[in-house]
C-alpha positions, 0 to 999 in steps of 0.5 A, a space after each residue: 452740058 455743052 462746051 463753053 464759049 471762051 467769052 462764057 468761061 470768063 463770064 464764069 469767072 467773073 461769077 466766081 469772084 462776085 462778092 455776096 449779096 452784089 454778084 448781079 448781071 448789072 455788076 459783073 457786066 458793068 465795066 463792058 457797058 461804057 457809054 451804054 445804058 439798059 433799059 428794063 420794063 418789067 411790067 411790059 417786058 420791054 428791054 432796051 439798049 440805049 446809046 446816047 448821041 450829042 450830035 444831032 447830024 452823024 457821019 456814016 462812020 458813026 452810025 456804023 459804031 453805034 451798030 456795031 457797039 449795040 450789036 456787041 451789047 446785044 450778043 454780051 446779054 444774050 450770052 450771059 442770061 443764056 449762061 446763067 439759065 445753063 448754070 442754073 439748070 445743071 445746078 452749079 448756081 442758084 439765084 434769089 431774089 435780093 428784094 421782096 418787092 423789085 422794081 418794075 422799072 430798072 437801069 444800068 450801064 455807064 451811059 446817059 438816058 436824057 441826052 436829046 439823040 439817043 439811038 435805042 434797039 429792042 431784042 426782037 427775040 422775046 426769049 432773051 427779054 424774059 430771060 434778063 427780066 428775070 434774072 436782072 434783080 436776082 443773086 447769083 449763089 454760087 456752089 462748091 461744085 461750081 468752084 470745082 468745074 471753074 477750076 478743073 477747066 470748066 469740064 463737066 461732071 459728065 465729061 469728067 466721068 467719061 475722061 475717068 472711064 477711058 483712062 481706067 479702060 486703058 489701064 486695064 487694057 495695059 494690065 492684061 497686055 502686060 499680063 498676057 506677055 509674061 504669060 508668054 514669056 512664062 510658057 516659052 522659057 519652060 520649053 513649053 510650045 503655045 498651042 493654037 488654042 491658047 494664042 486664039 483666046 489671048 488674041 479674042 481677049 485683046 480684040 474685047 478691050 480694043 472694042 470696049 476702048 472703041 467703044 468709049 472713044 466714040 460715045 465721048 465724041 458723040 457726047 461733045 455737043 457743037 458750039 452754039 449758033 449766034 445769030 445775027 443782030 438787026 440793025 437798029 433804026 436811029 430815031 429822028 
């Protein structure tokens, strides 16, 4: 499982706290939706953020706003209908529909969809329309294995194992350095000279656990996956 972003850990959280039966994207998003409005055709698969406009006449300053308000928006929902199909995947949350028959047709946010100049913008990654279609109407259950990574820091089980794994090949790797100096120190306080035999299998020991160690180190780094791209919004056309 790749490292999450810091706007995912605290999406997480907010899954976390999520009271049964209401822990849906439209809730744990909704205080991040002020004066916008999400529009959803399931039918069509058609997904629309809509910003209400009063004036009819915007000044350059405005328009850039609304952009950059959508373009916020637009990153806020790709974030956590990608983190939500991630989560699921790995088997941390399961999600249920809440009804048996859903709405073909839903909105939420806390902006308004009859004012006269509402600027829309539609995902042109048909990707992320299918993926809040989905998830839209369904609960988020959340498991104790998911309540475990939210509080170890959200590391993974693989890179938990991993950190349990270098940190046993370090104890042993102080046990038989400890173990080769009292020997050592056993062999010289006889009056007992080290043959070249001996000192030539301690040092092949020692050059074994450094290169287990070695070993380990890389195959953890290798492991950390890179953080994931965003890709820029386009810029979304008022409507005349």
């Amino acid at each position: 499982m790749r490292i999450l972003s810091d706007t995912e850990k605290d999406l997480c959280r907010r899954i976390l706290k999520g009271k049964n039966g209401y822990n849906v994207i439209p809730n744990i998003i909704d205080d991040k939706l002020q004066q916008v409005l999400i529009s959803i055709d399931k039918s069509s698969n058609k997904v629309e953020i809509i910003f209400p406009v009063r004036s009819i006449q915007l000044k350059n300053e405005d328009t850039q706003t609304i952009i950059e308000r959508i373009n916020d928006v637009s990153l806020l929902i790709v974030t956590i209908c990608n983190l939500i199909a991630l989560l699921e995947k790995e088997g941390y949350i399961m999600t249920v529909n809440q009804a048996t028959e859903p709405n073909t047709k839903s909105k939420f946010g806390q902006g308004t969809g009859n004012m006269p100049n509402n600027v829309s913008h539609r995902f042109p990654d048909r990707k992320v329309n299918d993926l809040l279609v989905e998830y839209v109407d369904k609960n988020i259950i959340i498991t104790p294995e998911f309540e475990r990574f939210c509080k170890k820091g959200f590391i993974a089980r693989d890179e938990q194992r991993f950190t349990r794994q270098i940190r046993l090949a370090y104890c042993a790797f102080g046990v038989a350095l400890f173990a080769a100096l009292v020997n050592v120190s056993s062999k010289f306080s006889n009056g007992t000279a080290i043959k070249q035999q001996q000192i030539d299998t301690l040092s092949s020991s020692l050059t074994r656990i450094t290169v287990r160690l070695d070993t380990l180190n890389k195959n953890f780094l290798l492991y950390k996956p890179s953080q994931m791209q965003v890709i820029p919004m386009q810029k979304s056309k008022r409507k005349k």
